[in-house]
DOMAR-620770 format. One record per residue (C-alpha): residue in one letter; x, z, y; residue number from 1. Coordinates in steps of 0.001 Angstrom, whole numbers, plus 524288, in hexadecimal, padded with zeros to 5 digits. Example, Ala and Ser with C-alpha at 12.3 -4.5 7.8 and 13.67 -1.06 7.14 Angstrom:
<rs>
  res      X      Z      Y    n
    a  8300C  81E78  7EE6C    1
    s  83566  81BE4  7FBDC    2
</rs>
This chain:
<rs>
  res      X      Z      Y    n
    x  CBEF0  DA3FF  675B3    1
    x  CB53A  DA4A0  680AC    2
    x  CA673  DA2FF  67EA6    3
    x  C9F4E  D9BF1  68749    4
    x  C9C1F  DA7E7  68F92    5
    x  CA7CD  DABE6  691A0    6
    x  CADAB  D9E7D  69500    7
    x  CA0E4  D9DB2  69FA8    8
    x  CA75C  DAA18  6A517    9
    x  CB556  DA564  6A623   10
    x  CAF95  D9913  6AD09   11
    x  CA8C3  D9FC8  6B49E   12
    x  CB488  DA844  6BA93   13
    x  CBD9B  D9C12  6BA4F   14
    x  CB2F6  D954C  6C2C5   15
    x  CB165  DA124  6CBF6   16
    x  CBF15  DA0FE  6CDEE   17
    x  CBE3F  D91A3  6CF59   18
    x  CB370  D8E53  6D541   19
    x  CB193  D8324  6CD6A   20
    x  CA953  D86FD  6C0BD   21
    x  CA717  D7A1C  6BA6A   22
    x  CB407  D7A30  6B3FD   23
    x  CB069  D82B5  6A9C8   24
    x  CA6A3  D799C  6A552   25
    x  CAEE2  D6F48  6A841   26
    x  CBAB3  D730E  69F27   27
    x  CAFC9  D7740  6938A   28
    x  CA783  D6C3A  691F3   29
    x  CB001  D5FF8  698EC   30
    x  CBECE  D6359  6984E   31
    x  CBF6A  D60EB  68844   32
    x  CBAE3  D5370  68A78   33
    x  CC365  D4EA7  695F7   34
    x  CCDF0  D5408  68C14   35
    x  CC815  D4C44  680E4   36
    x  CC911  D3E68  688F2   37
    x  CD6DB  D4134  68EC9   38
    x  CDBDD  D4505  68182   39
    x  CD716  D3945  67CD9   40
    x  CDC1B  D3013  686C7   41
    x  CE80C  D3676  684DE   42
    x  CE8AF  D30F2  677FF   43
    x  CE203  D2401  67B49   44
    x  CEDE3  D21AF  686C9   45
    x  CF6B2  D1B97  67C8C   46
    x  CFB0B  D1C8E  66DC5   47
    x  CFD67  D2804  664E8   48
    x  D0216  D353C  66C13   49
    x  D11AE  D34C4  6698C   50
    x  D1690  D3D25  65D4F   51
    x  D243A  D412A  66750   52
    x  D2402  D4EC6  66CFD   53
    x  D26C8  D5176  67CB8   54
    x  D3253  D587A  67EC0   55
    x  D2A86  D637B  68603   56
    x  D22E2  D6BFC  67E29   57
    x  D151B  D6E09  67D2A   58
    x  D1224  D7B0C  6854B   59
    x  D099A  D8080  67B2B   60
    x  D0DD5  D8F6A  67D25   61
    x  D08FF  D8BD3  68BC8   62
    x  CFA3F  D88EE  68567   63
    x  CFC8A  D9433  67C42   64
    x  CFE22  D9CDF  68861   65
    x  CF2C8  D94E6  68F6C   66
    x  CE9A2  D99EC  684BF   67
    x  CEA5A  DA814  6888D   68
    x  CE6F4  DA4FD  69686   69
    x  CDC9B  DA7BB  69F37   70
    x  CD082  D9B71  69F9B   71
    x  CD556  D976A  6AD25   72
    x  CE2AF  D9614  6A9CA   73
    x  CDEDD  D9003  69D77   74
    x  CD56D  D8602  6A611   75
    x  CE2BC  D8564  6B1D9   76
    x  CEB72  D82CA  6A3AB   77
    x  CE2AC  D7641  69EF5   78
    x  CE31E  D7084  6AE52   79
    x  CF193  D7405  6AE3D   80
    x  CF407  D6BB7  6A33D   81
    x  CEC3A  D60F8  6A6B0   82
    x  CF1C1  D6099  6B341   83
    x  CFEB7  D5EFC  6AF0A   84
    x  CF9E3  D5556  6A403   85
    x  CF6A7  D4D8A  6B035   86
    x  D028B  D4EDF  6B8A0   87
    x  D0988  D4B3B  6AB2E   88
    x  D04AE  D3DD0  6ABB7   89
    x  D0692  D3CE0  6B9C8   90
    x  D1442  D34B4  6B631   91
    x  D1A87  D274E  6B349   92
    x  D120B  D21E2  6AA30   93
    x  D1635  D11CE  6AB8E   94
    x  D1BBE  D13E5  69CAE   95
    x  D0F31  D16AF  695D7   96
    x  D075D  D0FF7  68F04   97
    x  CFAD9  D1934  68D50   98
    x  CEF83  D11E0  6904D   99
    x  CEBFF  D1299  69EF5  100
    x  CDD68  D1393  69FFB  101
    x  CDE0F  D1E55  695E8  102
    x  CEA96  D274F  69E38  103
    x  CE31D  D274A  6AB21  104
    x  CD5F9  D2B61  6A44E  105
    x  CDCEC  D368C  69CA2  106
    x  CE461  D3A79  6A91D  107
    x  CD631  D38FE  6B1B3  108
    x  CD0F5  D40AE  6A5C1  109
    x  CDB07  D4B41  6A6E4  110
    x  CD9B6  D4B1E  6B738  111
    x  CCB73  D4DB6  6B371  112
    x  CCED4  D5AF9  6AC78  113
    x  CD7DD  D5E21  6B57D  114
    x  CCF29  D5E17  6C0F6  115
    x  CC4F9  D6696  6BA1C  116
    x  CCF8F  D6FBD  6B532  117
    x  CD334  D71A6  6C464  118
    x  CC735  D74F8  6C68A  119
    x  CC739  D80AA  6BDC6  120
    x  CD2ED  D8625  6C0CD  121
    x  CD7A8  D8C96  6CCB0  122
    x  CE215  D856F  6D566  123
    x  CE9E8  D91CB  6D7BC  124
    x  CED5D  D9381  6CA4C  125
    x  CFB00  D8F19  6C724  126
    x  CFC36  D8383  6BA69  127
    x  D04D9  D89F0  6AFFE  128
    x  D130F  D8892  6B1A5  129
    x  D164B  D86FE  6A46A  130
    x  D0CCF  D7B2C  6A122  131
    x  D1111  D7529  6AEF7  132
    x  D1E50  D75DF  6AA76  133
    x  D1B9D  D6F3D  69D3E  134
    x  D14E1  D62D1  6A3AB  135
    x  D214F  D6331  6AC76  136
    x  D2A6B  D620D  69FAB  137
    x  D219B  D57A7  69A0D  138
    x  D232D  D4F9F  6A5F1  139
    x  D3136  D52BA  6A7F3  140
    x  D361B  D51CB  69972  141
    x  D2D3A  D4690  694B4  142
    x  D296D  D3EC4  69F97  143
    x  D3302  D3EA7  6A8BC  144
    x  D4010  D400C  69CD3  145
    x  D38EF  D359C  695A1  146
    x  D3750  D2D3F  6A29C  147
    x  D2944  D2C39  6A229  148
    x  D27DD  D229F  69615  149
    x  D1E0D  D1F3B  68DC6  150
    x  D24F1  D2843  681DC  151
    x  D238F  D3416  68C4B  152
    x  D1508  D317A  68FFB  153
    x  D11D2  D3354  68191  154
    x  D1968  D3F95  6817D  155
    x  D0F35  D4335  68CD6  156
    x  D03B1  D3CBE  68716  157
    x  D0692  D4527  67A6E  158
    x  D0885  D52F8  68273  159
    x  CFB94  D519C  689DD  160
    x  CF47D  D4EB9  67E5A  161
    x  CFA9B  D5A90  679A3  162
    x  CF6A2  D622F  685F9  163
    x  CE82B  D5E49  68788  164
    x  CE713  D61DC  67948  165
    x  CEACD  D6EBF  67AF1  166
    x  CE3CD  D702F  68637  167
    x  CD75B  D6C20  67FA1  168
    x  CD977  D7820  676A0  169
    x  CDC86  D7FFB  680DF  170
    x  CD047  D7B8A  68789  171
    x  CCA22  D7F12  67B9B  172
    x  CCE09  D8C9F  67C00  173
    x  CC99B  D8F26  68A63  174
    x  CBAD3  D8D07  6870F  175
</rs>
């Protein structure tokens, strides 16, 4: 647990290294409420989250390991994720039946965090392979083997739910 002290000092050496210091504000006092509205669009797109599991499973020994890391790969993990969150519902989405207005505004929403996430984390650092490769299954094994329908949008709809969630907790846990 970091006191506020000590989190001024990390921000202050991840914004030396950046250049860019208003991230560290940004991600304490505006990233829990971008995450707030998406999470609730996300629920607001259509009906009730499907009950069916994906047939990839959740990489939770990848946040387990995320936990131990250092705050800029914890900050290059959330943009990671959100990034590929993004790229996720970059697809063939004629089958669904989400309510329009309320997808682009979560995906503007999520474009939003993503942009200030870049912002605190250095380009050369490399995304983690392991979470890469899990939004590669999810697109591969639901999307694509279910032939983008409206049965495997839910399965997506449910696993990002289940990823900003997490990284709202994670989040958490970095300030």
């Amino acid at each position: 647990m970091y006191t506020m002290q000590s989190w001024t000092c990390i921000c202050l050496i991840i914004c030396s290294m950046q250049s860019v210091c208003h991230c560290c504000d940004w991600i304490r006092h505006h990233y829990g409420h971008l995450s707030s509205e998406y999470l609730s669009l996300l629920d607001q797109m259509g009906g009730d989250i499907t009950k069916q599991d994906a047939p990839v499973f959740f990489p939770t020994s990848l946040y387990r390991h995320i936990d131990d890391a250092e705050v800029e790969d914890k900050v290059r993990f959330l943009k990671e994720t959100i990034y590929q969150i993004i790229n996720l519902f970059d697809g063939n989405m004629k089958s669904v039946t989400w309510d329009k207005k309320n997808l682009d505004d979560f995906l503007n929403i999520l474009e939003r965090q993503l942009e200030n996430l870049n912002s605190c984390v250095s380009p050369a650092m490399k995304p983690e392979r392991r979470l890469k490769r899990y939004f590669k299954k999810l697109n591969k094994n639901v999307l694509r083997k279910m032939n983008y329908s409206a049965q495997a949008w839910e399965l997506i709809r449910k696993e990002t739910k289940r990823h900003l969630q997490r990284l709202d907790i994670f989040k958490a846990k970095i300030n």
